[in-house]
Structure formats: C-alpha cells, structure tokens
C-alpha positions as CSV (number, residue, x, y, z in Angstrom):
1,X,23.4,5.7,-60.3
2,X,20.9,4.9,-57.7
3,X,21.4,7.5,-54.6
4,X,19.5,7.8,-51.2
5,X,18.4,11.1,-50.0
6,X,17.8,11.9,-46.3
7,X,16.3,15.6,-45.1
8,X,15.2,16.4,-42.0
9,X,12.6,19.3,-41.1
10,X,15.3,21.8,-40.4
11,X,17.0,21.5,-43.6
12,X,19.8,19.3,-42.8
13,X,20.2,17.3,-45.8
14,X,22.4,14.0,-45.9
15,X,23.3,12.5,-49.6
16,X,24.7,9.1,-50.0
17,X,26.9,7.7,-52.7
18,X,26.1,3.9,-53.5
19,X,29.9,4.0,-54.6
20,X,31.5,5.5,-52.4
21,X,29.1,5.3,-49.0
22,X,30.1,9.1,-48.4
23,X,27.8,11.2,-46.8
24,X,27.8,14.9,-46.4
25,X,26.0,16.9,-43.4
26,X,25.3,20.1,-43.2
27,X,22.6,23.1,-42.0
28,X,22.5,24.2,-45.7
29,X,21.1,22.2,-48.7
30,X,24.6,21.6,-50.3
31,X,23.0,21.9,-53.8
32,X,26.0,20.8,-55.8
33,X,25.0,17.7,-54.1
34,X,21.7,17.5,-54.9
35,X,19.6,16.6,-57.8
36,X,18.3,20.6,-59.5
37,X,14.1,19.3,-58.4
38,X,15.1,18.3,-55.3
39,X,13.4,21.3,-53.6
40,X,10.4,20.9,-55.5
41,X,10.3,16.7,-55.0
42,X,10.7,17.9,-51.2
43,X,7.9,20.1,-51.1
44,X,5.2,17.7,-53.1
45,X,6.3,15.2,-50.7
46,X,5.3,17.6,-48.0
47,X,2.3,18.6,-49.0
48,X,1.2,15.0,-48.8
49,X,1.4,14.3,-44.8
50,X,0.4,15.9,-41.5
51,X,1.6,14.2,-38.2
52,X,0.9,10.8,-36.4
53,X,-0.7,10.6,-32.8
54,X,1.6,8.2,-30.5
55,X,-0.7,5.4,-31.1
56,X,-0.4,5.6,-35.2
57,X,3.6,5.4,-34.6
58,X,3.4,2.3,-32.5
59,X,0.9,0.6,-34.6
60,X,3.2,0.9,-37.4
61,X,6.2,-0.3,-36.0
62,X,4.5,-3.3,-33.9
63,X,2.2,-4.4,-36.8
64,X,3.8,-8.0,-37.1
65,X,3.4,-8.6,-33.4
66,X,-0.1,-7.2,-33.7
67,X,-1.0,-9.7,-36.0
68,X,0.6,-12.7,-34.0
69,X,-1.3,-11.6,-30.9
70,X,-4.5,-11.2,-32.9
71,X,-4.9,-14.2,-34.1
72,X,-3.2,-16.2,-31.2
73,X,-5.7,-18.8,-29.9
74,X,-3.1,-20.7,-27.3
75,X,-0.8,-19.6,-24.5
76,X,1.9,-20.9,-22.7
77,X,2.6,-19.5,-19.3
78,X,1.2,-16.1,-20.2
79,X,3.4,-16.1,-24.0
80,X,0.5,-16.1,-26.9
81,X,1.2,-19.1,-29.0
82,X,-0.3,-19.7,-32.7
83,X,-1.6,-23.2,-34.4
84,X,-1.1,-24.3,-37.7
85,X,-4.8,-23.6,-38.5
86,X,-3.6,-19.8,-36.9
87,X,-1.0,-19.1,-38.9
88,X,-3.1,-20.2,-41.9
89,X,-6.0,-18.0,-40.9
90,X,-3.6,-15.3,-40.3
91,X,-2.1,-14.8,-44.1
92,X,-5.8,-15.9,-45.9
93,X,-7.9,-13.5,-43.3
94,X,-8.9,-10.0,-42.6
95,X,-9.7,-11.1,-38.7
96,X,-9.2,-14.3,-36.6
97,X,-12.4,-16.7,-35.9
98,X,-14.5,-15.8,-33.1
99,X,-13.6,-17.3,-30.0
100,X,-13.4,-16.4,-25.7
101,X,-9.7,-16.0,-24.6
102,X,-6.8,-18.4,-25.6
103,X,-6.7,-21.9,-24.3
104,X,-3.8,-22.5,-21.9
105,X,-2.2,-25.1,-22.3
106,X,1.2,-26.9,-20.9
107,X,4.3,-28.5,-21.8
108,X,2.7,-32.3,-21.1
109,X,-0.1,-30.7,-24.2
110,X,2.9,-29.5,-26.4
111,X,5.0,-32.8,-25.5
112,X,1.6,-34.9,-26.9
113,X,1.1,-32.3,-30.1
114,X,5.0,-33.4,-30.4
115,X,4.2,-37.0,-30.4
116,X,1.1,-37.2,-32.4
117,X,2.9,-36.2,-35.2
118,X,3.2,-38.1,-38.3
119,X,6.6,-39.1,-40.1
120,X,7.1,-35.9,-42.8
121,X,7.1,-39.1,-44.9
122,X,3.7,-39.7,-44.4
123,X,2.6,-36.2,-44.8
124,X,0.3,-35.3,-47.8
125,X,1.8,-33.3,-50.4
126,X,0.9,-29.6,-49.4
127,X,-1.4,-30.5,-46.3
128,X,0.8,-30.1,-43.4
129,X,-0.6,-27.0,-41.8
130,X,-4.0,-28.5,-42.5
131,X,-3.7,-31.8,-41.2
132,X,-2.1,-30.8,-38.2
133,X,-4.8,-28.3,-37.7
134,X,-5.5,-26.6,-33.7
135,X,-2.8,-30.0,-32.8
136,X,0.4,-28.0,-32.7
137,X,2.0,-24.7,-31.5
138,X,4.0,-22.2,-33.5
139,X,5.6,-19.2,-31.2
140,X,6.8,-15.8,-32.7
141,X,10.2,-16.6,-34.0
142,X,9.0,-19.5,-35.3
143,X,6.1,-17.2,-37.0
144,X,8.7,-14.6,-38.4
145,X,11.0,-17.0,-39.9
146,X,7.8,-18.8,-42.0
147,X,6.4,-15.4,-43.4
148,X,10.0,-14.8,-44.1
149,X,10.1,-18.4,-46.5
150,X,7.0,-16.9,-48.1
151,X,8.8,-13.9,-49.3
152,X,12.5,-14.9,-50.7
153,X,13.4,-16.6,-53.8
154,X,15.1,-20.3,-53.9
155,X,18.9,-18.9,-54.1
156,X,18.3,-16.7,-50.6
157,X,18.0,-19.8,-48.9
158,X,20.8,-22.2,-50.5
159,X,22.8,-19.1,-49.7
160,X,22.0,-18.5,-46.2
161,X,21.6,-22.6,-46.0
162,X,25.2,-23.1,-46.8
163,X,26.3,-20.3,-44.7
164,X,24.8,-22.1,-41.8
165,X,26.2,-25.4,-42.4
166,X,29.4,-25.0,-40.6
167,X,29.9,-28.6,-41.1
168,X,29.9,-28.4,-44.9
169,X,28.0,-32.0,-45.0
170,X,24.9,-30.4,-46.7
171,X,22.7,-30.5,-43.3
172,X,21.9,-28.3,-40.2
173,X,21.3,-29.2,-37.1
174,X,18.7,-27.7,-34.5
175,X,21.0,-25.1,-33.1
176,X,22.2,-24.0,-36.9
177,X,18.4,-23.6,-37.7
178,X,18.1,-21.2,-35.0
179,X,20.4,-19.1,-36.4
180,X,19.0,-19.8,-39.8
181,X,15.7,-18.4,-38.3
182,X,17.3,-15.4,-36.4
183,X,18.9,-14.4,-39.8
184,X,15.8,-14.4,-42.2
185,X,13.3,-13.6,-39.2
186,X,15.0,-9.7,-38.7
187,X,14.4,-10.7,-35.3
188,X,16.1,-10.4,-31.5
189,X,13.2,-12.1,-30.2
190,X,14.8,-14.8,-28.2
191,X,13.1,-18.1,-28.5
192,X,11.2,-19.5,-25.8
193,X,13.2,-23.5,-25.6
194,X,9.7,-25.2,-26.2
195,X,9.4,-28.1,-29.0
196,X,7.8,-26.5,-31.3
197,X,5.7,-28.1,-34.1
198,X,7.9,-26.9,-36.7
199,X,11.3,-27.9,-35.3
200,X,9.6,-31.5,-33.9
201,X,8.2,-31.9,-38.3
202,X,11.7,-31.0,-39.4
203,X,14.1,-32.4,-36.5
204,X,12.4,-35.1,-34.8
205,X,10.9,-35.1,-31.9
206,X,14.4,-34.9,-29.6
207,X,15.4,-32.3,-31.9
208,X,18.7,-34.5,-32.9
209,X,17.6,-35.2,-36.2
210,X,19.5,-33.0,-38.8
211,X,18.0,-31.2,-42.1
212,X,19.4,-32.1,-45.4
213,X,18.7,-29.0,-47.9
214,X,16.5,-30.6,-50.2
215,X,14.7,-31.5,-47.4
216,X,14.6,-28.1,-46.3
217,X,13.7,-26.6,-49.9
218,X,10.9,-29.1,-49.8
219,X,9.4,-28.0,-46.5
220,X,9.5,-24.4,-48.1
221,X,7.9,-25.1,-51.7
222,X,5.0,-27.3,-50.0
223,X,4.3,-24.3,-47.7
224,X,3.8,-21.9,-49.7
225,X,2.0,-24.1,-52.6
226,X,-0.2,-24.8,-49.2
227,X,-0.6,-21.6,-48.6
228,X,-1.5,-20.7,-52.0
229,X,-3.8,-23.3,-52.6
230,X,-5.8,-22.1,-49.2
231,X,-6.2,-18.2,-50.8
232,X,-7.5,-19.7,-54.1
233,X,-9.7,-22.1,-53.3
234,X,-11.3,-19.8,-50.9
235,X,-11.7,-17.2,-53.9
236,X,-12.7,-20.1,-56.6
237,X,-15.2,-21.9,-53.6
238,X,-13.3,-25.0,-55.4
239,X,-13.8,-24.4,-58.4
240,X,-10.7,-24.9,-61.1
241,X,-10.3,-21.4,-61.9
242,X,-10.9,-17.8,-60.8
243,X,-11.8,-14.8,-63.1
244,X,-9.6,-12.3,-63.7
245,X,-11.4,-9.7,-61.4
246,X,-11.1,-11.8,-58.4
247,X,-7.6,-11.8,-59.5
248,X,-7.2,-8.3,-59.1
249,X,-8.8,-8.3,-55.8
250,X,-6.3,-11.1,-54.4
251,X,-3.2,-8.7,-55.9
252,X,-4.8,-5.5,-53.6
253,X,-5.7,-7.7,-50.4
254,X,-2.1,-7.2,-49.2
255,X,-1.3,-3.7,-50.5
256,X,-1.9,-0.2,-48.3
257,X,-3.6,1.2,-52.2
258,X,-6.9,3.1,-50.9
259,X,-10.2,1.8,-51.5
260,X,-11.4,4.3,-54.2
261,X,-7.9,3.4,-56.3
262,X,-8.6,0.2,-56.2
263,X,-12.1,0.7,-57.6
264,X,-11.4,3.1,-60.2
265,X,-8.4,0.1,-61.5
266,X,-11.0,-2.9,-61.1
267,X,-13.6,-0.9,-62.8
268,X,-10.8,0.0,-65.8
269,X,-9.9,-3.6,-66.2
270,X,-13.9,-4.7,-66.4
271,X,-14.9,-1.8,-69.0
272,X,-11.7,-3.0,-71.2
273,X,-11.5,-6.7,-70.8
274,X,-12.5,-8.4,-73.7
275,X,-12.7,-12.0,-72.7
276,X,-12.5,-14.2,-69.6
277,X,-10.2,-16.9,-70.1
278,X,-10.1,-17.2,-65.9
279,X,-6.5,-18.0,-63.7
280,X,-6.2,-21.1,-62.7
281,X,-4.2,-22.8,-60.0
282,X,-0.9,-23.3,-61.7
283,X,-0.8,-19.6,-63.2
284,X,-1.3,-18.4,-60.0
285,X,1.3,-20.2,-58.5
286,X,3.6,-19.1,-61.1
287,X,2.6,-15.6,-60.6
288,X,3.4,-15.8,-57.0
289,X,7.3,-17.1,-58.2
290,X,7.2,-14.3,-60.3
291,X,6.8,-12.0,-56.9
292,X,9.4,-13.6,-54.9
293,X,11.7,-12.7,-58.1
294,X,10.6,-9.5,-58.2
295,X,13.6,-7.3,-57.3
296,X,15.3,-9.8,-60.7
297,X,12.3,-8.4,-62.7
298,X,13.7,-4.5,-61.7
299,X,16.9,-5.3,-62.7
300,X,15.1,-6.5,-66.4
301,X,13.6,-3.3,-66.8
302,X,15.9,-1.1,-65.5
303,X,18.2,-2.4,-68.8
304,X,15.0,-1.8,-71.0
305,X,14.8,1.6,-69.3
306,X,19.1,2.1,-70.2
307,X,17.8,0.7,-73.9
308,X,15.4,3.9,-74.2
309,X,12.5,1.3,-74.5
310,X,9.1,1.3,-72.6
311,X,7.5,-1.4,-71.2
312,X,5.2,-2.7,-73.1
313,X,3.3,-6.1,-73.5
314,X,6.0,-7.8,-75.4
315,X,8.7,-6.1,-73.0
316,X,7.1,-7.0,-69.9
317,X,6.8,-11.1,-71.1
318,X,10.4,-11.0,-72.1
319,X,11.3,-9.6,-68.8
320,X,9.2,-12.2,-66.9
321,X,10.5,-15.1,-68.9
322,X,14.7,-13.9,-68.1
323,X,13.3,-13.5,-64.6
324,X,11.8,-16.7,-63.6
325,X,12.5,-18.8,-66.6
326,X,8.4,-19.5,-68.1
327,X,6.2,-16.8,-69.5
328,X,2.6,-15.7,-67.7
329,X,-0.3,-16.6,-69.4
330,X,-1.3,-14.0,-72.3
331,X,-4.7,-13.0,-70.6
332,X,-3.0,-12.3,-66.7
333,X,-0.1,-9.7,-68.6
334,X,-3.6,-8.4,-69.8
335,X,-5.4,-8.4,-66.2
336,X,-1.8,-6.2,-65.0
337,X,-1.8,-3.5,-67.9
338,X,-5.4,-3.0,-67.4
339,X,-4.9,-2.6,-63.8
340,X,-1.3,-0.4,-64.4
341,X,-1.6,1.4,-67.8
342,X,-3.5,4.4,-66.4
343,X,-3.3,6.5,-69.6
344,X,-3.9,3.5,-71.9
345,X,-0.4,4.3,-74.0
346,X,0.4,0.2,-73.7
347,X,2.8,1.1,-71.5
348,X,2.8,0.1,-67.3
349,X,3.3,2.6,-64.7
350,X,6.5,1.1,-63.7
351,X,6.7,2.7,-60.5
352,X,3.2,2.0,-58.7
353,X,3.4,-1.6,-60.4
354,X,7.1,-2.6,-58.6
355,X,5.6,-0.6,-55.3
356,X,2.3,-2.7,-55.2
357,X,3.6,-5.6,-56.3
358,X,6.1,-5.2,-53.1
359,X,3.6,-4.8,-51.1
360,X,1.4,-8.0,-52.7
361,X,4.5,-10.5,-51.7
362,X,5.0,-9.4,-48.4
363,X,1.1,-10.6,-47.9
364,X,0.7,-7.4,-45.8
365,X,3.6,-6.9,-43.6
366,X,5.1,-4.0,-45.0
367,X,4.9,-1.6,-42.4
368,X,3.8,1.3,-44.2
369,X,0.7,-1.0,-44.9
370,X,-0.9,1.5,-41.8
371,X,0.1,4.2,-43.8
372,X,3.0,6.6,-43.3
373,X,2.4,9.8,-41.9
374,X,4.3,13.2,-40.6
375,X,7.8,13.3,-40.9
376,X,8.4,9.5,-41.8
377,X,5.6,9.9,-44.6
378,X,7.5,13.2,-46.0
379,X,10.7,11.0,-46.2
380,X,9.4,8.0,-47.6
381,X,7.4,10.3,-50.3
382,X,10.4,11.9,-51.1
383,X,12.7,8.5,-51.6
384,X,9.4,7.3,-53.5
385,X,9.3,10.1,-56.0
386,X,13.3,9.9,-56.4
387,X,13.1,6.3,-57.4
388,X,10.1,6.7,-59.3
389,X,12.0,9.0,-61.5
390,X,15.3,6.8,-61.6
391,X,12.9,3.9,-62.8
392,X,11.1,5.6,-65.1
C-alpha cells in the first residue's frame, strides 16, 4: 500500500493512509505507525543536505518564470512576451540567443502578427512554430498551458476536453479554453486579454471561432512532433539517425543527474555496446510517447514487482508494449539497461530509471531540477528512499 510520510526537524511526524486519508500528529514518533527503518531512512536522508541561502529557495520555486523571462525577446507595456521561435529556443537550448533588451512592441504589432496569419489549413504539417517564427507573441499562461501539452498523455486531454465542453457539442469556445489552460497550466496567473498567436491559430482572429477536439488533438500531436523534430535534427545536423550516445545525452539534458553520473553511465554504455544500429526519427518519437505514459509503465511494473519478477529485457518490452501499445526498438531497450543496470545483473534500477525518466518528460521543469536542499531536500530524500523501496 503506497503511504506518504511527512517529519519535520523537531520530530513531529505525520503518516497518511492512501485509504483512509487519516493522518496522525504528534511530538513523538508514533512508531506503531511507522515503517521499523524509518529512523534509519530519516537519518541517510539527513546526512545528504545542509541548508539553502534565500536566493536558492526562490530560484527553485520561480524556475518556470525564470525561464520565460530569460528567453523573452518582446514586451508589451512592461509584461515580457515570448515568440514562437522563443518558446522553441527555450525547450531545445541551454541559453537564449544573444540580443540587447526586448523589442517593445504594441497592440497595432500584435493586431498585424494576428492578421498575417495563415489559415491552420494552410499550415505545413509540424512547422507552425517555425514558420511563424519572431511574427507572433506567446504570454506566460499561454507558455504554461503548451509545456503542459508536452507532458500528458492523449486521454488527460479528451478528459479535461470534455469536461470543458459545457455544451456537450464536441467544441470549446475561447472562454472554455481559458479554463482549459488554467486547469492544465497549475496556474493563477491571470491572462493579460491580448490576441495571442495561439488563441488567433486555434480561434480565429475575433476569437469567435470554436475548437472541435480533433482539431485540438491535432494542434497538440503536431507540436510536439515539431518540437521533437527541432531537438533531433539539431543532435543528427540532419542527418537520418543519431547514435545511441547522443541518445543518452538527449535523455540527461533535462534531468538534475550530476555531471560525473552522467559520465560514469555514458562511459558504461560505450565500453559495453556492441553495435551501433543509431535512433532514428520515428523511434525517438515513440520513445517520447512512451514518457508521456510513463506513470502507465509504473503501474506495469509494479504487477511484475507483486509477480516476484525483475525487470529484465524481456520484462521491460512487455511492459512498454501494454503501455503504449508498440514495442522500442531492440538496440534503444539496450542503450537504457546500459545506462540503468549499474551492477550488470540484467536487471534496471527501477527506481533512478522512473525518477530520471520523470525528470526527462518534464524537459527540465521539475523544480528540484536546481537541486533540493535543507529541510525540503531531507523530506524529499526521505519520500524518495520510501518509494524506492515500495518499487523495488
């Protein structure tokens, strides 16, 4: 039974029930309540952390508007705006391109970027953040509620979609797609009123156009193929495929794992692979389905866990194929137990694997990303450790 354990540093302990949602407080550590290693999970947890200055606890919790701000080339009245090339630069890059300032611009330039845009008929398949280029504004909610479509599975959004459509007629209109976007963005950011590139593409430009859901779903699927197509490419300097190294180095880009881990992995998986088949396009588009499914994939080996199996090769393919449906190719389920099997029994480190592969679909924006520290760091250590154990 999966439990969540919260202990503060004067030994109040609080111990939730999934099943019941009861919690007990108390000065003393109840330990009826508590698992018998609790004490010693609590003080390898401790041992880990020493405390934050200020400026490390606001740069974890303001890291997505750190990134907005950072890469923002365009302002409106004073409020940082991003273009489509932006918010491009800002998943693919490490830092923005070098420019002086932000251009200001008005409501006559985002009434023109408005108008110059194409029918979403006439739109190339996958181009639509490229071809509109620096010729249209995206503002922070507008910003949240995309990296949020990068991150969810298919069935989140027909879910949330049809919860939205109060009308039941299989479309939204603009004022349901705000709530749509508050919902998925995690956001009270209020939106600014402008006519943003997005809602003018997906609403018309007098936002009284509706959305139909395939619509919607297709808006979602060519973003992210966009998206992915821009981080390969980039890797593969067009060519068809990328070897299975640079693979590994797309999978860390995103995750807080420490410089010399990651070495010590990609220097494991070079020693041991034996051939170089490469990853192309299409397997690493499937991969990236795979990570929107991921929290399906637990559930997979959680029951292979329950059947007293490990997860081996032949496990983990299985698991892949109930999750999303296909198999990965043979040679990237290599690439990942090279990277994961650490003591080479053909088995993957569960644990790290679900954590970094967390941390490789939220492209970055899990906070602890900064790295916990001090009291939060002791408390996530300990929840880590806990799970770990329960998953493995």
């Amino acid at each position: 039974m999966l439990t969540k354990y919260f202990v503060n540093a004067f030994g109040f302990a609080s111990y939730r029930i999934a099943s019941s949602t009861r919690y007990v407080f108390n000065r003393k550590l109840y330990t009826k309540y508590l698992p018998k290693n609790f004490v010693g999970l609590a003080v390898t947890a401790a041992t880990a952390f020493t405390f934050p200055q200020e400026d490390q606890k606001s740069e974890i919790s303001a890291m997505p508007e750190n990134k907005f701000l950072q890469f923002a080339s365009l302002e409106y009245c004073g409020i940082p705006l991003l273009t489509p090339r932006d918010f491009l630069d800002l998943l693919t890059q490490e830092n923005p391109r070098p420019r002086i300032g932000r251009r200001s611009i008005s409501l006559d330039d985002i009434s023109v970027f408005s108008k110059s845009l194409p029918k979403k008929r006439n739109f190339p398949k996958n181009q639509f953040f490229r071809k509109v280029h620096t010729q249209g504004v995206i503002d922070y909610t507008d910003y949240l509620f995309l990296v949020s479509l990068l991150t969810q599975p298919k069935s989140s959004f027909e879910i949330a979609f049809k919860l939205f459509d109060r009308n039941s007629n299989g479309s939204i209109d603009i004022n349901e797609m705000e709530l749509l976007k508050r919902a998925f963005a995690s956001s009270n950011t209020q939106s600014l009123n402008l006519n943003t590139t997005i809602k003018s593409y997906l609403f018309g430009q007098k936002l009284n156009d509706s959305l139909s859901y395939p619509d919607f779903c297709e808006f979602i699927e060519s973003m992210q193929n966009e998206i992915l197509e821009v981080e390969f490419f980039e890797v593969s300097k067009g060519a068809p495929s990328i070897s299975e190294v640079e693979f590994a180095h797309l999978i860390f880009k995103s995750t807080n794992l420490k410089k010399d881990e990651q070495d010590a992995m990609i220097h494991n998986l070079m020693t041991k692979l034996n051939s170089c088949r490469g990853i192309y396009l299409e397997d690493f588009r499937n991969f990236s389905i795979f990570l929107n499914h991921l929290s399906d994939f637990v559930v997979a080996i959680k029951i292979f866990s329950y059947a007293g199996k490990g997860l081996g090769r032949e496990e983990f393919s299985r698991a892949v194929k109930a999750t999303i449906g296909y198999n990965l190719p043979l040679n990237m389920i290599e690439t990942l137990f090279l990277l994961f099997d650490k003591n080479g029994d053909g088995r993957l480190s569960k644990s790290e694997f679900v954590g970094i592969m967390k941390d490789a679909r939220q492209r970055g924006f899990r906070y602890h990303r900064f790295g916990y520290e001090g009291w939060n760091g002791f408390k996530h250590c300990l929840r880590q450790r806990i799970r770990s154990q329960h998953l493995n």
